[in-house]
C-alpha positions in Angstrom: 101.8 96.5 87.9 100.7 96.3 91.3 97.8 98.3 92.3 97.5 100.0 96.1 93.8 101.4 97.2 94.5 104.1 100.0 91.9 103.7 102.9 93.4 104.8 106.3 92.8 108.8 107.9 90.3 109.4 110.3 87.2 111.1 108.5 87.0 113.9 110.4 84.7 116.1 107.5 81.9 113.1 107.3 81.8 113.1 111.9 79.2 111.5 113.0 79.2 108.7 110.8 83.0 107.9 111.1 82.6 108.1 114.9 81.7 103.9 114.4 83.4 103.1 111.4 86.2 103.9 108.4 85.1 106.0 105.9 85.8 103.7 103.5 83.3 101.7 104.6 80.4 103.5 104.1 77.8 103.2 101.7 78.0 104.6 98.1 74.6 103.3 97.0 74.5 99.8 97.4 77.8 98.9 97.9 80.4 99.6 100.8 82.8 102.7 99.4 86.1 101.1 98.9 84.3 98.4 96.6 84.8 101.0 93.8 88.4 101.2 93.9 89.4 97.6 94.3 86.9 97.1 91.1 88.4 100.2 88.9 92.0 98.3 89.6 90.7 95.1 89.1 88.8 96.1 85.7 92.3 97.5 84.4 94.1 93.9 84.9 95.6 94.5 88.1 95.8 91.3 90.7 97.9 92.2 93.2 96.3 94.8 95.4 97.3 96.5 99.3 94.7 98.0 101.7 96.6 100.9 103.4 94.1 101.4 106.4 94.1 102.5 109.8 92.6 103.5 113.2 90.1 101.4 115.6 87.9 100.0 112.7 91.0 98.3 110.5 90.0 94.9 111.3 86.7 95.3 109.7 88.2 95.6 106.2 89.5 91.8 106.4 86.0 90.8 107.5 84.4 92.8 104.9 87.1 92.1 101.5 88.6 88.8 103.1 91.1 87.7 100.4 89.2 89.2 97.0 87.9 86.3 96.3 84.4 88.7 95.3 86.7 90.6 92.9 88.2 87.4 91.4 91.4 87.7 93.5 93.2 84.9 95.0 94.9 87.4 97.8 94.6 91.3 99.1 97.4 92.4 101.4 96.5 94.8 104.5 99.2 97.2 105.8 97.8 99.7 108.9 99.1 103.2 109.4 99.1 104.9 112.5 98.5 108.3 112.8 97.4 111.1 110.4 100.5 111.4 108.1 98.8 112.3 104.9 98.6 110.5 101.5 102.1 110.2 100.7 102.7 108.9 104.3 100.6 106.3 103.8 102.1 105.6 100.2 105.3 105.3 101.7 103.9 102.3 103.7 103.9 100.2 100.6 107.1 100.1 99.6 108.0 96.9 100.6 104.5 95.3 98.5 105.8 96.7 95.7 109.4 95.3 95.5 110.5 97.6 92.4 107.4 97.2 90.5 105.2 99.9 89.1 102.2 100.9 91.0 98.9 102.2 90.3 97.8 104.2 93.5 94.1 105.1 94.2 92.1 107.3 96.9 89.9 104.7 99.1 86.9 107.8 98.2 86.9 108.3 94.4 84.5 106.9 92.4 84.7 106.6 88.6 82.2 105.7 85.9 84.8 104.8 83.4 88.0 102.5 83.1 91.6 103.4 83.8 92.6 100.5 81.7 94.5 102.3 78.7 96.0 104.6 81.0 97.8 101.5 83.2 98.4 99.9 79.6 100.4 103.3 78.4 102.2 103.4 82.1 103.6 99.9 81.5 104.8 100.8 78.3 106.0 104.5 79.3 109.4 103.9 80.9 110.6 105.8 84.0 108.6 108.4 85.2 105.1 108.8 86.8 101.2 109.2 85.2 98.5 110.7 87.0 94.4 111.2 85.3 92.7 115.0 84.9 89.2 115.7 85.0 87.6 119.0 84.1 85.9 120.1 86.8 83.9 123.6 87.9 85.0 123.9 91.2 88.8 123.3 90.5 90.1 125.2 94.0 88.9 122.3 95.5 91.2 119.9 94.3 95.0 119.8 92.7 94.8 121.7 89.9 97.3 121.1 86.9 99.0 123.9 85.1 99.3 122.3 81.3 101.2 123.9 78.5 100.8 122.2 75.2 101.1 118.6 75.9 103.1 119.0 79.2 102.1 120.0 82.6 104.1 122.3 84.3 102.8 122.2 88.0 100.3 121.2 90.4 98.9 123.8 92.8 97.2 122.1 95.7 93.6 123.9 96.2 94.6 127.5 94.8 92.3 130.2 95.1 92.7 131.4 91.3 93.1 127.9 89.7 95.5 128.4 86.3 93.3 126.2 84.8 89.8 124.0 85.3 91.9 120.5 85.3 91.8 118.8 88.4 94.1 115.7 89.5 92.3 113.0 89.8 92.8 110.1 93.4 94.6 108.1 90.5 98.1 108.0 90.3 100.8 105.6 88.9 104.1 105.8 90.2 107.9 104.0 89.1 109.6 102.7 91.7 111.4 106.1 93.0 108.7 107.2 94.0 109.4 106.3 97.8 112.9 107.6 97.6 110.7 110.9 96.4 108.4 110.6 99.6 111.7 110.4 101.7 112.6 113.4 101.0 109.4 115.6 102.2 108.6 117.5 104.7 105.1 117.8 106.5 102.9 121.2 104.9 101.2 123.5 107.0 98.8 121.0 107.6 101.0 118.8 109.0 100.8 116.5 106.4 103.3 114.8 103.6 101.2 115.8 100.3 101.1 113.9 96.9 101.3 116.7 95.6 104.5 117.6 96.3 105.5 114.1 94.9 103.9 114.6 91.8 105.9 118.0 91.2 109.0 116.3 91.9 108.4 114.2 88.8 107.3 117.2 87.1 110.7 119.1 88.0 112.3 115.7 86.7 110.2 115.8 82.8 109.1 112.3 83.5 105.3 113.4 84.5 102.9 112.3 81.8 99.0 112.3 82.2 95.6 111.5 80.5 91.9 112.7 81.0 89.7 110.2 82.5 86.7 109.8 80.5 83.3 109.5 82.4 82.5 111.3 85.6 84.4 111.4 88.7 84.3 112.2 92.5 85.4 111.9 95.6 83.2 111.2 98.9 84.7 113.1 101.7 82.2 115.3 102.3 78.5 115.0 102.9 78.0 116.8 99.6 80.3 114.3 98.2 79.5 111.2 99.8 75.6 112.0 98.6 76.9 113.3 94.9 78.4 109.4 94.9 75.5 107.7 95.5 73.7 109.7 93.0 75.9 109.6 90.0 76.1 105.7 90.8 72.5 105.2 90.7 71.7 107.0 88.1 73.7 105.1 86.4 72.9 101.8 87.3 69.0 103.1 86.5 70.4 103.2 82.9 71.5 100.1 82.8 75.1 101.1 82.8 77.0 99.0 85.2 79.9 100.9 87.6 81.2 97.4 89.1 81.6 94.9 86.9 81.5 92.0 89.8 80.1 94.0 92.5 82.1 92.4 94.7 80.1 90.0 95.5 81.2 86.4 97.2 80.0 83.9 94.8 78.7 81.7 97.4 
């Protein structure tokens, strides 16, 4: 499975400090953000990885991440996307990396404590069809919020105002490969935007949508509540002794 970390958009909700650089770039304790994503692929057994970024402060990604070599990888491929297209726009960018193959898609912003390593395992082994990870959460109407009856779910409302229930959709999907004959077939939401979520409920409509609940905590860092919320659930836990990155991503030299 190949794995693709989603780092472009313009970070308008954390203005001033994306005014000099990517959000993804930022600090989430002592490490730059999009180190946790690159590590929560790597940690599941995933080696072939694509940076979708974009806008003015691209090229700093290559200076920062190089070829993996911190991470243990021999090679990360870049792709840039221009504009602000939304998450499945910038999925679509990838179809050419992954030739075919399964991927494992995550947000450049969230941040996990745990490992997504049994969920990629029971991907590979699932067949046609699609995954994506839940996390209870109190605050669902922030998020995608999955509908779930029995073992099934039946639809994703993006952000509702009376969430049908407290299970959020995680940054974390994984996706076979017609998924970017799905994102063809969009059109832009009121915000403009081509939304996942209306490439996950294709999948749904099909009955090839599975999912499991990530274990640990979770969150994103778009916001300055966020972004702060980060750094404190990651050193908290690194004050317990309980590591987030297993190689930090550090250079070795």
């Amino acid at each position: 499975m190949k794995g693709i970390v989603l780092a472009g958009g313009t970070g308008s909700r954390l203005f001033p400090l994306t005014k000099i650089t990517n959000k993804h770039l930022l600090p989430i304790y002592d490490k730059p953000m999009i180190y946790y994503p690159i590590q929560t692929l790597v940690d599941a057994g995933i080696q072939d990885l694509l940076i979708v970024t974009g806008g003015r402060n691209s090229g700093d990604f290559l200076r920062l991440l190089a070829n993996g070599k911190g991470f243990g990888l021999k090679h990360i491929n870049y792709t840039y996307q221009e504009g602000e297209g939304g998450i499945a726009d910038a999925l679509a960018l990838a179809e050419h990396f992954a030739d075919g193959d399964k991927i494992c898609v995550i947000l450049g912003d969230n941040i996990i404590q745990g490992s997504i390593a049994k969920a990629v395992s029971d991907f590979e082994k699932q067949g046609p069809g699609a995954k994506i990870l839940l996390k209870q959460v109190h605050d669902a109407e922030r998020f995608g919020v999955a509908e779930i009856v029995g073992d099934r779910i039946v639809g994703i409302e993006e952000k509702p105002k009376k969430p049908k229930s407290d299970y959020a959709v995680t940054g974390i999907y994984m996706y076979d490969e017609t998924v970017f004959s799905k994102t063809r077939t969009l059109v832009p939401s009121s915000r403009g935007e081509l939304e996942i979520t209306d490439v996950n409920n294709a999948y749904i409509r099909e009955g090839t949508m599975t999912f499991n609940y990530l274990d640990g905590w979770w969150t994103d860092a778009g916001t300055f509540e966020s972004l702060l919320r980060a750094a404190n659930l990651v050193h908290d836990t690194a004050q317990k002794g309980e590591p987030v990155l297993a190689a930090h991503g550090e250079d070795g030299e």
